[in-house]
C-alpha positions in Angstrom: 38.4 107.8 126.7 40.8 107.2 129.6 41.4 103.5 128.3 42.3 105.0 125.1 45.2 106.8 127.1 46.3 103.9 128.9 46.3 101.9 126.0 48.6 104.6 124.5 51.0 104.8 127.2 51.3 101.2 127.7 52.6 100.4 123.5 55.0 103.6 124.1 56.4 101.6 127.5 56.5 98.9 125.4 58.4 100.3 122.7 60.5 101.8 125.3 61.3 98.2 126.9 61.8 96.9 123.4 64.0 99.9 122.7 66.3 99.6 126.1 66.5 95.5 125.5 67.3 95.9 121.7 70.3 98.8 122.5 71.8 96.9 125.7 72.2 93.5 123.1 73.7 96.2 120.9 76.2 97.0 123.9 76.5 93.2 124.8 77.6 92.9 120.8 79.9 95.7 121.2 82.0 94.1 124.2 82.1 90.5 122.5 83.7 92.3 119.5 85.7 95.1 121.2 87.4 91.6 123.0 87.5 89.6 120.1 90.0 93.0 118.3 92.1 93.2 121.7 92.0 89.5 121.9 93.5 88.5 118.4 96.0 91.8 118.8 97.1 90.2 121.7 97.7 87.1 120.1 99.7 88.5 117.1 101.7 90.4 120.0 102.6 86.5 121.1 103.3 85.7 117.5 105.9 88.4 117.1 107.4 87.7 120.8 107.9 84.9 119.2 109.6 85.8 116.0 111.7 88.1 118.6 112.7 84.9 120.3 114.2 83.4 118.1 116.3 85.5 116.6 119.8 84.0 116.4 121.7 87.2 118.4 119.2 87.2 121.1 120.7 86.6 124.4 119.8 82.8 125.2 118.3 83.7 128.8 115.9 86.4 127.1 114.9 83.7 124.5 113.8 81.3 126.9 112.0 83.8 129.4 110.3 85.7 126.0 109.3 82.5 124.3 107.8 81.1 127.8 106.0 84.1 128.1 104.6 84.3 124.6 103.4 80.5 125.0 101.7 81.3 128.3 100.1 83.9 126.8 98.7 82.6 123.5 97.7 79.3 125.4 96.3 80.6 129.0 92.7 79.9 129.6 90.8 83.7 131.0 91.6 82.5 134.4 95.4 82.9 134.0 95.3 84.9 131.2 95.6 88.2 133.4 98.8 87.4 134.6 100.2 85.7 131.0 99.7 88.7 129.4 101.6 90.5 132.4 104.5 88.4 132.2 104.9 88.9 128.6 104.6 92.8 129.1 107.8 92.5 131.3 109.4 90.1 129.0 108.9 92.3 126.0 109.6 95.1 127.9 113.3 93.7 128.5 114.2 93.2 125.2 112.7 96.7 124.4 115.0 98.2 126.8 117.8 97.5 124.7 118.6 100.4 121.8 120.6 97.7 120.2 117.5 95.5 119.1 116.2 98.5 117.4 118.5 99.5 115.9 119.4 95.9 114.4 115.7 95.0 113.4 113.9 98.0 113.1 111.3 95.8 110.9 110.3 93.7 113.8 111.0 96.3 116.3 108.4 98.6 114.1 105.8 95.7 113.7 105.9 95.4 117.8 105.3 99.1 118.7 102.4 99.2 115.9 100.7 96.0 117.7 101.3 97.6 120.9 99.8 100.8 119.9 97.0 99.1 118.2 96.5 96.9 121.8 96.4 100.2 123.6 93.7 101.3 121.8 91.7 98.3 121.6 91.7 98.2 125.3 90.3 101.7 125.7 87.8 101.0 123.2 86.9 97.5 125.4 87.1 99.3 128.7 84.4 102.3 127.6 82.4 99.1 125.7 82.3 97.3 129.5 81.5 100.6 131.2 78.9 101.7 129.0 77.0 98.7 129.1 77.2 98.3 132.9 76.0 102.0 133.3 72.9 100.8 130.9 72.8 97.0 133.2 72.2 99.8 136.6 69.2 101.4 135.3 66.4 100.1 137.3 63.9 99.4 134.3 66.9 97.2 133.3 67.5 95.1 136.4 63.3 95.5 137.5 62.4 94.1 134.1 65.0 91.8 132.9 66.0 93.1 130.2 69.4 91.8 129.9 68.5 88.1 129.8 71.0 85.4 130.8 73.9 87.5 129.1 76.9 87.7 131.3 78.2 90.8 132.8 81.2 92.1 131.0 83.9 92.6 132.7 87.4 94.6 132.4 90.6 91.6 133.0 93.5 93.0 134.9 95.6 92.8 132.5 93.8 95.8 130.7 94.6 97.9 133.7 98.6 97.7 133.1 100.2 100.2 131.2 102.0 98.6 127.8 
């Protein structure tokens, strides 16, 4: 009778181990597409830096520093990508200063604020996915047992810390 017990509670561990591995490559999922949304939002945040740049009234210094930035950032491998995605911030963030620019292209000035917004949004969303699935990487039947495999840990990029 006692094996009958063990034999029990060993197919519920087992479940339970299939369960935890089966939810953390849920989480693993989540991050890879929470970063693949910021990721391409990012890029269509270049894209209208861009369009911004080369507006014909745009002064020629804030051109050349906005379309530098927007290249950086749409071409940077991760590694420099942090501090791409900074520069553009600023960049962008001179050009918004001015009331002018909105006022004369409210189109474009509307499309940047919507991508920001959306990028805002997308990085909360990739910030809990990355903190959830650490929290769930920590728990000892995780780490004791392997359950994450060879996936990488995910990771929050500096860039995500800066206010937009």
């Amino acid at each position: 009778m006692e094996w009958v017990f063990a034999l029990l509670f060993a197919l519920v561990f087992l479940w339970y181990l299939t369960f935890t591995a089966s939810r953390l490559d849920r989480l693993h999922h989540r991050v890879e597409t929470s970063w693949a949304s910021l990721d391409a939002l990012l890029q269509r945040r270049a894209a209208i830096a861009l369009e911004i740049a080369f507006i014909p009234s745009l002064d020629p210094a804030a051109a050349v520093v906005l379309t530098r930035s927007a290249y950086l950032a749409r071409e940077a491998e991760m590694a420099e990508r942090s501090e791409a995605e900074e520069s553009l911030t600023n960049a962008i963030a001179l050009i918004g200063e001015s009331e002018d620019f909105h006022k004369e292209y409210p189109e474009i000035s509307e499309r940047l604020e919507v991508v920001t917004s959306k990028i805002r949004i997308a990085i909360d969303l990739h910030r809990e996915a990355v903190a959830t699935t650490k929290l769930q990487r920590s728990r000892p039947v995780v780490r004791f047992f392997r359950l994450a495999g060879r996936a990488p840990l995910p990771v929050v990029h500096p860039f995500e810390e800066v206010p937009l």
